[in-house]
Chimera marker file (.cmm) of the C-alpha trace (Angstrom):
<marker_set name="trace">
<marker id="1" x="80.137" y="90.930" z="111.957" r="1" g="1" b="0" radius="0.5"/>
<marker id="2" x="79.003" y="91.712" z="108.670" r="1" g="1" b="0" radius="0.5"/>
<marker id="3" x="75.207" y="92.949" z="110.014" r="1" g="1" b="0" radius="0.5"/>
<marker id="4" x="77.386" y="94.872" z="112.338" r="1" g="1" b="0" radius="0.5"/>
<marker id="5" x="78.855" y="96.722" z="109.170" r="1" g="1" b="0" radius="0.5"/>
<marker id="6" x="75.419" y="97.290" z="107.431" r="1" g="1" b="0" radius="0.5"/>
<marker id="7" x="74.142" y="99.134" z="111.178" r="1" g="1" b="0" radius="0.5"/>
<marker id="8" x="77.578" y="101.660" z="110.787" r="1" g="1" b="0" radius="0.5"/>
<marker id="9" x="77.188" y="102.121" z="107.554" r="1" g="1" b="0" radius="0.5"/>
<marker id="10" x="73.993" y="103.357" z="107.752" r="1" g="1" b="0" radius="0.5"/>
<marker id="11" x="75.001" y="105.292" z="110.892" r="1" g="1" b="0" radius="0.5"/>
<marker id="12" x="77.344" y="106.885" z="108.556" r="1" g="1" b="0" radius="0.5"/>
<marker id="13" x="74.882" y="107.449" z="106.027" r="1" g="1" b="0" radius="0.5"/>
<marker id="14" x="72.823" y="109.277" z="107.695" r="1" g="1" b="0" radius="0.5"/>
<marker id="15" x="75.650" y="111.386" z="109.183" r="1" g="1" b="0" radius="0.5"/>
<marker id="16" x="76.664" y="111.846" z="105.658" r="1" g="1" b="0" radius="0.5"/>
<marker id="17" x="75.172" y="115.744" z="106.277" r="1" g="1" b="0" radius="0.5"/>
<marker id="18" x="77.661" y="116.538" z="109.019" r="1" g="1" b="0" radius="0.5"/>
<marker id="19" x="80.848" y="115.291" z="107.158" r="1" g="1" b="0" radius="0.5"/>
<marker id="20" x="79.803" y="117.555" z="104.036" r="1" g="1" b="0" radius="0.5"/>
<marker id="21" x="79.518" y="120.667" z="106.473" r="1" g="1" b="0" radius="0.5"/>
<marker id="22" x="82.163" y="122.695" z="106.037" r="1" g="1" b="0" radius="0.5"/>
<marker id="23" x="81.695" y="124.711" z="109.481" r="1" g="1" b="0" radius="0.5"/>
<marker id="24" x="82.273" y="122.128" z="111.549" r="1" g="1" b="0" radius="0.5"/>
<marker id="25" x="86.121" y="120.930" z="112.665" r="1" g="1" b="0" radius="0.5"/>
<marker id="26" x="87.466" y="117.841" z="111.346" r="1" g="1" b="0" radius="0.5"/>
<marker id="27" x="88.363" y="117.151" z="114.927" r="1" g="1" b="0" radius="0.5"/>
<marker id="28" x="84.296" y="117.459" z="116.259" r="1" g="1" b="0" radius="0.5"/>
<marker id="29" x="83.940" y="115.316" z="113.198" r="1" g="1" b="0" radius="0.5"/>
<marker id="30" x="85.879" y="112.607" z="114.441" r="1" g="1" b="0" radius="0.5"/>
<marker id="31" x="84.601" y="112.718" z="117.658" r="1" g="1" b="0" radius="0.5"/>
<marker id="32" x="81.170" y="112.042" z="116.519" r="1" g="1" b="0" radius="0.5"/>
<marker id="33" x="82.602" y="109.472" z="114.136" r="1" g="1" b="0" radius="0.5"/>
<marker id="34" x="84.380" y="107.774" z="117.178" r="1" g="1" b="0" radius="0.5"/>
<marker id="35" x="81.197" y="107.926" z="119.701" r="1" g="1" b="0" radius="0.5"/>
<marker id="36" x="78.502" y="106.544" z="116.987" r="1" g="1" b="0" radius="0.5"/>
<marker id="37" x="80.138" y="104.987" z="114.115" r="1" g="1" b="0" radius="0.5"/>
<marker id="38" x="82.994" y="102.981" z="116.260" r="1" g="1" b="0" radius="0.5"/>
<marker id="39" x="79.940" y="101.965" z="118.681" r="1" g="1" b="0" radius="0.5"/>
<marker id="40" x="77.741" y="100.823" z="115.827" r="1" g="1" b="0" radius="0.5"/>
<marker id="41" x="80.367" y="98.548" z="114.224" r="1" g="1" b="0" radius="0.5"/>
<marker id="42" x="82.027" y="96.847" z="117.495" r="1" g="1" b="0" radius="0.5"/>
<marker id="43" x="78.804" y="96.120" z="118.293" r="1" g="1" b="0" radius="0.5"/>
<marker id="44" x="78.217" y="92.556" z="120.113" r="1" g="1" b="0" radius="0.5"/>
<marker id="45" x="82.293" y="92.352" z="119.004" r="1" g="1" b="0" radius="0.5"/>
<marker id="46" x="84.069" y="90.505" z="122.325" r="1" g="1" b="0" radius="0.5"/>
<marker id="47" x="81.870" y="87.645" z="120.610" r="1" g="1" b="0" radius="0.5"/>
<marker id="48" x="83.241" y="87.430" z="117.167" r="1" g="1" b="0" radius="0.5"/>
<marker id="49" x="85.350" y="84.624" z="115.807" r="1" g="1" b="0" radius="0.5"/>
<marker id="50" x="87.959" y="87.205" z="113.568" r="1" g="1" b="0" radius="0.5"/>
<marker id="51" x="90.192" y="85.842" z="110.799" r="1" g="1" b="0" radius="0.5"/>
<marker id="52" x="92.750" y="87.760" z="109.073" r="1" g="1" b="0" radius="0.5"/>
<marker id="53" x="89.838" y="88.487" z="106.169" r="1" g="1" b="0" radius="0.5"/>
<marker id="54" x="87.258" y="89.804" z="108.781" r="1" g="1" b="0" radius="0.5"/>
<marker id="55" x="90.315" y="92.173" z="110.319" r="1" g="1" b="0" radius="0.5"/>
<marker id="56" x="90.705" y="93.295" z="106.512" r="1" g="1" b="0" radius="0.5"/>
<marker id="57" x="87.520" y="94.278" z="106.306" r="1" g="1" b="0" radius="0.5"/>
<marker id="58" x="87.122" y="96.033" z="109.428" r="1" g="1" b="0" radius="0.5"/>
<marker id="59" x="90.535" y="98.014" z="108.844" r="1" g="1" b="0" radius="0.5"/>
<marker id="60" x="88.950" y="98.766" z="104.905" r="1" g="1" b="0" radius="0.5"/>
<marker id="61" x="85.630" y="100.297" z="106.051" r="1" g="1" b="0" radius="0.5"/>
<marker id="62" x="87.468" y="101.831" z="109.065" r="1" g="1" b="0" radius="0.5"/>
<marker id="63" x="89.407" y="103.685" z="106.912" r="1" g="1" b="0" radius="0.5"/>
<marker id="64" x="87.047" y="104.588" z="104.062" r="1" g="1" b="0" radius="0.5"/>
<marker id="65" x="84.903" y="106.197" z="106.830" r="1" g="1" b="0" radius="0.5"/>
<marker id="66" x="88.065" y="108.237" z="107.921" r="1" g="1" b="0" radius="0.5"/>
<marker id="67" x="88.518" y="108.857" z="104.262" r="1" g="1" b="0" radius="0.5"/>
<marker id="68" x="84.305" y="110.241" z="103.912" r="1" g="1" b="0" radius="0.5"/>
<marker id="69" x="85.293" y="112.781" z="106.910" r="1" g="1" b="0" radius="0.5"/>
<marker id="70" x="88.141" y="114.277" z="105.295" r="1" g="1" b="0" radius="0.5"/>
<marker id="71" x="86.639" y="114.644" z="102.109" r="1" g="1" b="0" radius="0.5"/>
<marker id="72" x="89.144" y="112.808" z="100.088" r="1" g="1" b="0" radius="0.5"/>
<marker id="73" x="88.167" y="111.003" z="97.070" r="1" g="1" b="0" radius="0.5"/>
<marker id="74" x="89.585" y="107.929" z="96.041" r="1" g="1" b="0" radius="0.5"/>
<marker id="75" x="90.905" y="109.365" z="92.920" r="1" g="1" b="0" radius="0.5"/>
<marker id="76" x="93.006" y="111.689" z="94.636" r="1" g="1" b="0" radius="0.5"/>
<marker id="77" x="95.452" y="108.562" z="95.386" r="1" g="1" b="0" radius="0.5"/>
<marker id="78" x="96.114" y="109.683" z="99.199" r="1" g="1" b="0" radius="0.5"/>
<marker id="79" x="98.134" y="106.695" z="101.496" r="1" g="1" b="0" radius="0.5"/>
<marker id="80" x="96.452" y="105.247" z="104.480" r="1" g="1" b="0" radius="0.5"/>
<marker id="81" x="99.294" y="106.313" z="106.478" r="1" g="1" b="0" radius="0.5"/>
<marker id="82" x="98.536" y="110.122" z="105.128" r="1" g="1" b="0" radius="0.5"/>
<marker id="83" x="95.202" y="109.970" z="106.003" r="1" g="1" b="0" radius="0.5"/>
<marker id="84" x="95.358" y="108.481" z="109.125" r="1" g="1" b="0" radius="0.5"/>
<marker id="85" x="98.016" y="110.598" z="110.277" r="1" g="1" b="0" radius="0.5"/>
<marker id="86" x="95.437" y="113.600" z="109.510" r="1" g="1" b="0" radius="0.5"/>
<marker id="87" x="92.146" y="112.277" z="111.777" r="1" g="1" b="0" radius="0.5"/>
<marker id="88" x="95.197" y="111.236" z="114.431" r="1" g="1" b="0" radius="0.5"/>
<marker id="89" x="93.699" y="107.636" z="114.646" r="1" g="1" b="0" radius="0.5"/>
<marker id="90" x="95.702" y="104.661" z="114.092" r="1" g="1" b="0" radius="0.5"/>
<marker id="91" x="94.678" y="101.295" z="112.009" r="1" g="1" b="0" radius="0.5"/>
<marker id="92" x="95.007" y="99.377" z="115.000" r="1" g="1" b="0" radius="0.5"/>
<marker id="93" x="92.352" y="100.889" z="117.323" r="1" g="1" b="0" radius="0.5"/>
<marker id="94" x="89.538" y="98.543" z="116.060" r="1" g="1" b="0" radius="0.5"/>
<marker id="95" x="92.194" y="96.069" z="117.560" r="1" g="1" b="0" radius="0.5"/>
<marker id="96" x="92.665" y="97.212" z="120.906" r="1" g="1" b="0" radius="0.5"/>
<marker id="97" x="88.903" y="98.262" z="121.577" r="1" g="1" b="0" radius="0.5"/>
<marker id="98" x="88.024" y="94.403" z="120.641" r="1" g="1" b="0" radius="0.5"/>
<marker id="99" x="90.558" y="93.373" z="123.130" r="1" g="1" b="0" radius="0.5"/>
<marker id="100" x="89.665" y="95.391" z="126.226" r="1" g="1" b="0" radius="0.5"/>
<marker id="101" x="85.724" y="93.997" z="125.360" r="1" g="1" b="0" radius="0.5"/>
<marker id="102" x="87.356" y="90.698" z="125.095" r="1" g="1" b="0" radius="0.5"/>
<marker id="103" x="88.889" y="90.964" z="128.286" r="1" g="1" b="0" radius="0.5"/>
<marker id="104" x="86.037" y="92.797" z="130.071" r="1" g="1" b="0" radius="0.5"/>
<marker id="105" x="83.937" y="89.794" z="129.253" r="1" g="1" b="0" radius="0.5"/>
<marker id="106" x="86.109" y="87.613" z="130.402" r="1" g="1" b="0" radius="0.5"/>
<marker id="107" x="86.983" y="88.915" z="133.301" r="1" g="1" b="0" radius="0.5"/>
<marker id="108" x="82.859" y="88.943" z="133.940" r="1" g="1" b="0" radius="0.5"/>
<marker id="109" x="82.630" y="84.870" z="132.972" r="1" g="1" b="0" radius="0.5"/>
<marker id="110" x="86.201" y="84.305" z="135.482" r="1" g="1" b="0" radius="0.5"/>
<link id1="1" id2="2" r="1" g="1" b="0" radius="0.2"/>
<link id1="2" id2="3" r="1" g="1" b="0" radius="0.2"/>
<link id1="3" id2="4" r="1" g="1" b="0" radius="0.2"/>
<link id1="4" id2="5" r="1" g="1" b="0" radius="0.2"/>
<link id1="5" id2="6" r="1" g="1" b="0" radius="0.2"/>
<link id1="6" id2="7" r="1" g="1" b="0" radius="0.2"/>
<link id1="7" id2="8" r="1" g="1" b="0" radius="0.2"/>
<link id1="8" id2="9" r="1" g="1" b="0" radius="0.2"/>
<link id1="9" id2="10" r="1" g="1" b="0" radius="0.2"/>
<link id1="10" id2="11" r="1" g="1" b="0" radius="0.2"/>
<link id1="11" id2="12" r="1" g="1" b="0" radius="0.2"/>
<link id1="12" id2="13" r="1" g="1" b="0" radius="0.2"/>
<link id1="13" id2="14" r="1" g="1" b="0" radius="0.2"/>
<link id1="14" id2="15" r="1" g="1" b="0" radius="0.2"/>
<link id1="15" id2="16" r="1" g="1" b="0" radius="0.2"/>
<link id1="16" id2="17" r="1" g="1" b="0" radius="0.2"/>
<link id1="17" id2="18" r="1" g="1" b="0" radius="0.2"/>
<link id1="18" id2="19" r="1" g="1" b="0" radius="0.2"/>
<link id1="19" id2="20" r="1" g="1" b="0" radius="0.2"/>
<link id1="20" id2="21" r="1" g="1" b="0" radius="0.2"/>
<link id1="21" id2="22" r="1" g="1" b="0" radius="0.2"/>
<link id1="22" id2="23" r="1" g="1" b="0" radius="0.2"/>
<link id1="23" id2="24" r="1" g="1" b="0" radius="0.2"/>
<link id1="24" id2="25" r="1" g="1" b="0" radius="0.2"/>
<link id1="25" id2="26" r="1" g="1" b="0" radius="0.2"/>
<link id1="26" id2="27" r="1" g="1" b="0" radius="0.2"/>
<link id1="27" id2="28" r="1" g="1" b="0" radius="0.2"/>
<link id1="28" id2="29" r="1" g="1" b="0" radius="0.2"/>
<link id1="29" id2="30" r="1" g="1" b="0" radius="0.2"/>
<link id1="30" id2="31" r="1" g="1" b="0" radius="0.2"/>
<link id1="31" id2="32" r="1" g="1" b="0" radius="0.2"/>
<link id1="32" id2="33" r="1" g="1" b="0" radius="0.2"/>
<link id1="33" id2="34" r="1" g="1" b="0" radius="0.2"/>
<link id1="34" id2="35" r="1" g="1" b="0" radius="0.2"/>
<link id1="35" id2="36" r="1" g="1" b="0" radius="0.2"/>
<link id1="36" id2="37" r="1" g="1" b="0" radius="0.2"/>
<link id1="37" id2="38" r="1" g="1" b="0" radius="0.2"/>
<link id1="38" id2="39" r="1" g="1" b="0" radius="0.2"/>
<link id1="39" id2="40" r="1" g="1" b="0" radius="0.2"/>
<link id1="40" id2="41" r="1" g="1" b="0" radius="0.2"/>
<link id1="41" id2="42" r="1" g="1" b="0" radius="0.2"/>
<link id1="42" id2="43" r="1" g="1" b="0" radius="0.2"/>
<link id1="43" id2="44" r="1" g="1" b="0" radius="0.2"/>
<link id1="44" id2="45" r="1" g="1" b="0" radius="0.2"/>
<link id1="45" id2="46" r="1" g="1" b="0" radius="0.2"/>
<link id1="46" id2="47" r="1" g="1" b="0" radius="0.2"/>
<link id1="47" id2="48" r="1" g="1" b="0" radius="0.2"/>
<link id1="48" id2="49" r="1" g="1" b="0" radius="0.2"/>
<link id1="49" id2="50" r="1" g="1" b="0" radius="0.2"/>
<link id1="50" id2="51" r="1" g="1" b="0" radius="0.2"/>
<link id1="51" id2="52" r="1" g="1" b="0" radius="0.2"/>
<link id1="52" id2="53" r="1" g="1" b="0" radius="0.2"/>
<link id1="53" id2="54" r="1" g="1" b="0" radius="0.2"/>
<link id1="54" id2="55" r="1" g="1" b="0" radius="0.2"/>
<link id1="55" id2="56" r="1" g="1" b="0" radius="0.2"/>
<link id1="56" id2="57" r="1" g="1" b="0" radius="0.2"/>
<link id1="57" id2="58" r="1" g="1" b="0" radius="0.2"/>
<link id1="58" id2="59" r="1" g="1" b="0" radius="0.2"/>
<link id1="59" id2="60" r="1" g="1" b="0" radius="0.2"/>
<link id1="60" id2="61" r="1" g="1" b="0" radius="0.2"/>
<link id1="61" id2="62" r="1" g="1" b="0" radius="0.2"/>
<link id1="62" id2="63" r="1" g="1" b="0" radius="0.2"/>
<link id1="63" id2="64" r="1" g="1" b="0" radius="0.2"/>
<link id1="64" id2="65" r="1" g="1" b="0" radius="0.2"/>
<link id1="65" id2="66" r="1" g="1" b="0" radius="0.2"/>
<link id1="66" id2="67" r="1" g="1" b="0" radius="0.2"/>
<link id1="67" id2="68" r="1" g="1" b="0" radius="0.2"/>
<link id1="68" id2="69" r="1" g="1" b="0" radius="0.2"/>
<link id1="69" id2="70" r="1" g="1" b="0" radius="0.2"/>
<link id1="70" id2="71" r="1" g="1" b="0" radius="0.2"/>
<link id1="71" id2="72" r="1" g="1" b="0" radius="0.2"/>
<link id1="72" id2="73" r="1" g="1" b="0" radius="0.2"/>
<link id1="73" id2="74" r="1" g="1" b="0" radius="0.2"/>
<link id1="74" id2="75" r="1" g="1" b="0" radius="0.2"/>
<link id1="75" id2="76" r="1" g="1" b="0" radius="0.2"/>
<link id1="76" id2="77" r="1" g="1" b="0" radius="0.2"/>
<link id1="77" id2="78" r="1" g="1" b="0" radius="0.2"/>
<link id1="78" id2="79" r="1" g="1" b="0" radius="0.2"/>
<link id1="79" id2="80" r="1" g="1" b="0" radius="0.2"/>
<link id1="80" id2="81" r="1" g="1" b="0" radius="0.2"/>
<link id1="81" id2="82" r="1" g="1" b="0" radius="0.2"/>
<link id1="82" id2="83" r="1" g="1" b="0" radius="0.2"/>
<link id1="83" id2="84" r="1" g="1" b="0" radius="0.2"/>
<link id1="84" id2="85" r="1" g="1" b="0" radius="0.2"/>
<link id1="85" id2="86" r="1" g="1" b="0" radius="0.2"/>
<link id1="86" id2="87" r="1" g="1" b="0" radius="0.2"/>
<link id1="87" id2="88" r="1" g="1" b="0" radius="0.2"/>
<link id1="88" id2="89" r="1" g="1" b="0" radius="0.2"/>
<link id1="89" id2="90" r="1" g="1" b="0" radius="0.2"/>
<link id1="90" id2="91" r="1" g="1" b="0" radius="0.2"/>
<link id1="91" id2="92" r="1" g="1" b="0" radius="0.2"/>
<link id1="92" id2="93" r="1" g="1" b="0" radius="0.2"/>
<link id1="93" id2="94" r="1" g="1" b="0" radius="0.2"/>
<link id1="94" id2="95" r="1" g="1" b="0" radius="0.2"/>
<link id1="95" id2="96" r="1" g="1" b="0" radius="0.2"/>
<link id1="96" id2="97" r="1" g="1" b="0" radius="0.2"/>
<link id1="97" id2="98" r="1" g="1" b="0" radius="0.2"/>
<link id1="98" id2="99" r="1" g="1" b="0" radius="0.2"/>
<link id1="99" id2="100" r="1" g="1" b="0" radius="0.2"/>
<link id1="100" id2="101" r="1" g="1" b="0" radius="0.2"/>
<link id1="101" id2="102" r="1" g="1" b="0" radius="0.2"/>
<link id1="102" id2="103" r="1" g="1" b="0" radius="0.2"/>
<link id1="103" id2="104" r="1" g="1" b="0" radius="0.2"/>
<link id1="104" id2="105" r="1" g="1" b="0" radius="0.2"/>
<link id1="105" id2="106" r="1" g="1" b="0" radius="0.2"/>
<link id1="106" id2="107" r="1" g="1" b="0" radius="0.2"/>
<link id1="107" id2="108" r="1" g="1" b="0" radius="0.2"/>
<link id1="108" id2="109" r="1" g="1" b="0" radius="0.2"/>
<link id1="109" id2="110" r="1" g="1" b="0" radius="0.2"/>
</marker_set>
């Protein structure tokens, strides 16, 4: 999981020049962010072993990604709940994405 975080966050790195531009819409912006970032970091997931810490982590950089798009910084003290109501993306879609893969691949072994 965690070499699965380094691969997004590069991918988000080097999108880092499409979140600054101010011509695009935030909602393009999330698009991209949900086709290459979400791919990046559920990467080989349906295999993981997750534990409440691994979840917390996944939910954090989930998030702080979110947070890159919109532009907010962390010293403008802005609730998850805020922000995620903004990009229209909920906490728990890391969740269900790892749980249709889960189920795919099971459904492949059965």
């Amino acid at each position: 999981m965690l070499m699965a975080m380094v691969i997004a966050s590069s991918v988000v790195a080097s999108l880092r020049g499409i979140w600054k531009d101010q011509r695009l819409w935030v909602a393009t912006e999330i698009c991209v962010y949900q086709s290459l970032m979400l791919s990046a970091l559920l990467r080989a997931g349906e295999t993981w072993k997750l534990l409440a810490t691994n979840v917390k982590q996944l939910k954090a950089f989930y998030v702080k990604c979110q947070r890159q798009i919109l532009r907010i910084r962390w010293s403008e003290h802005v609730s998850n709940a805020v922000m995620l109501s903004c990009t229209r993306l909920t906490d728990n879609q890391l969740n269900d994405i790892l749980a249709k893969r889960r189920n795919a691949v099971f459904g492949d072994v059965a």
